[in-house]
C-alpha positions in Angstrom: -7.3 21.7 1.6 -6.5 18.8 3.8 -3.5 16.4 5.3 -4.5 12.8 5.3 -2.2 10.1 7.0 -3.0 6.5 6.7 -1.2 3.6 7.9 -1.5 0.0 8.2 0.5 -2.7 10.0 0.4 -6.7 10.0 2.4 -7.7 12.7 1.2 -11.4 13.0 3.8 -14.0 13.3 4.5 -16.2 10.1 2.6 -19.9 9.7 4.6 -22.4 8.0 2.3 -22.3 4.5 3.4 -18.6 4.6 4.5 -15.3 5.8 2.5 -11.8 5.7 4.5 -8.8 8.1 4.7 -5.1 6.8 3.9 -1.9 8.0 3.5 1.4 5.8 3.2 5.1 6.1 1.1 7.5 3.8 0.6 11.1 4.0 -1.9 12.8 1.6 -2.3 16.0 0.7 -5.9 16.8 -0.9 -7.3 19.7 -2.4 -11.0 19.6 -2.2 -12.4 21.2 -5.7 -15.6 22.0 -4.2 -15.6 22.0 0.0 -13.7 19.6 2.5 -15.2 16.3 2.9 -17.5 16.7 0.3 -17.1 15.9 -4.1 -13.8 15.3 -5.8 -10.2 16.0 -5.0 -6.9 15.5 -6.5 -4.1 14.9 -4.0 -0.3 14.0 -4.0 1.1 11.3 -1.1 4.4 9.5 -0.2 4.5 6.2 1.2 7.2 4.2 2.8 7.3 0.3 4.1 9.2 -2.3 5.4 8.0 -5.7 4.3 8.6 -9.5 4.6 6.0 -11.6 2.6 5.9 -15.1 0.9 4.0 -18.1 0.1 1.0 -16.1 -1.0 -0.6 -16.5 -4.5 -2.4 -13.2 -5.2 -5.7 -12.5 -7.7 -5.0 -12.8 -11.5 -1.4 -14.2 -11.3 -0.1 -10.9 -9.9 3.6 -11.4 -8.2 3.7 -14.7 -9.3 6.6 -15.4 -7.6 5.2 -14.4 -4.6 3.5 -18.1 -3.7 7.5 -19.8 -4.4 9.8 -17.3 -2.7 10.0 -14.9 0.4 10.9 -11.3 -0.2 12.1 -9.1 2.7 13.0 -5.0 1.9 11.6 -1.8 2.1 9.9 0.9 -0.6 9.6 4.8 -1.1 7.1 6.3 -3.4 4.5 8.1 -4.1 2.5 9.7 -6.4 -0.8 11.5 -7.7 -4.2 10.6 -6.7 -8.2 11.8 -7.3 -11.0 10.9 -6.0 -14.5 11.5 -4.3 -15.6 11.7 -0.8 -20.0 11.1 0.2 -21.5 12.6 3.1 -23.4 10.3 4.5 -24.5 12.7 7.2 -23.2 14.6 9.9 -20.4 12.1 10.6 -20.2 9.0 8.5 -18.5 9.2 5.2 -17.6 7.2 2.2 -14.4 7.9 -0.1 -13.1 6.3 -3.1 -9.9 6.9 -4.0 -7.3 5.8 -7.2 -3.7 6.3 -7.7 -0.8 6.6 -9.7 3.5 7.1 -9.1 6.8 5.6 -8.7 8.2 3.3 -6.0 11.7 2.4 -5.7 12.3 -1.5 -4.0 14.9 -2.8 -2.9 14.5 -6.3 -1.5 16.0 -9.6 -0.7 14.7 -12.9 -2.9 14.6 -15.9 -0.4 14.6 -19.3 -2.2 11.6 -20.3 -0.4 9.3 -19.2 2.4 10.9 -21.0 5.6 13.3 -18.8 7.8 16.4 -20.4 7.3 15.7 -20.5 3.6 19.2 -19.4 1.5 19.4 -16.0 0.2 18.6 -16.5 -3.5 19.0 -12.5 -4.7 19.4 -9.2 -3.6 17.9 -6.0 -5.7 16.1 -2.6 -6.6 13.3 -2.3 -8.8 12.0 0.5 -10.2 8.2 0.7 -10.2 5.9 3.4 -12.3 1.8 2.9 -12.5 -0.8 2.2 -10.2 -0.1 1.9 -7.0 -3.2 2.9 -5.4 -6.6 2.0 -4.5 -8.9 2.7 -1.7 -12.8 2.7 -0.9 -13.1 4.0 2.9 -15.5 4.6 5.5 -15.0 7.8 7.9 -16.3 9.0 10.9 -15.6 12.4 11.3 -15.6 13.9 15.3 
């Protein structure tokens, strides 16, 4: 059994077509059905972020409102994962990774993406399904 933690942080400034700032927190817990490192593994993580995003239009129409409006707001999840982890050899690695749960949102609408834009809406959502995905590369010491 093993503790993952994985992170990520965009702290670049905002253009004026859009903005893209967030940081998030992940710990993993995985048990290995075979050895460590090595075959598949189901796991269970949390996760936790503070976002402000706008002016973006994502792959198949997702969060169309996303390319109109600026969102700012945090999440809490987590959820239920599986996957399967290569050796390469003795220290590069390749892992796949899926993943399902809950998140809870709460956010601030904007009614566009510039900074002094007027506060449109204030809520929580309530999300259940996928909300993970990963293909990694590891090097392990």
């Amino acid at each position: 059994n093993t503790v993952e933690l994985t992170g990520s942080l965009r702290p670049w400034k905002r253009s004026e077509e859009y903005v893209n700032r967030y940081w998030l927190l992940q710990p993993e817990y995985k048990y290995w059905t075979c050895q460590k490192y090595n075959g598949f593994f189901l796991g269970a993580y949390l996760n936790g972020a503070q976002f402000n995003i706008g002016g973006k239009k994502l792959p198949f129409g997702v969060f169309s409102q996303l390319k109109r409006h600026r969102y700012e707001g945090w999440l809490a999840g987590g959820g239920i994962s599986c996957g399967y982890h290569w050796m390469l050899n003795d220290h590069w690695n390749i892992e796949t990774s899926v993943g399902a749960g809950y998140e809870y949102i709460h956010y601030r609408q904007y009614n566009c993406v510039d900074k002094c834009a007027k506060l449109k809406e204030e809520g929580k959502y309530h999300y259940a399904g996928p909300n993970k995905a990963s293909i990694s590369l590891i090097y392990l010491f």
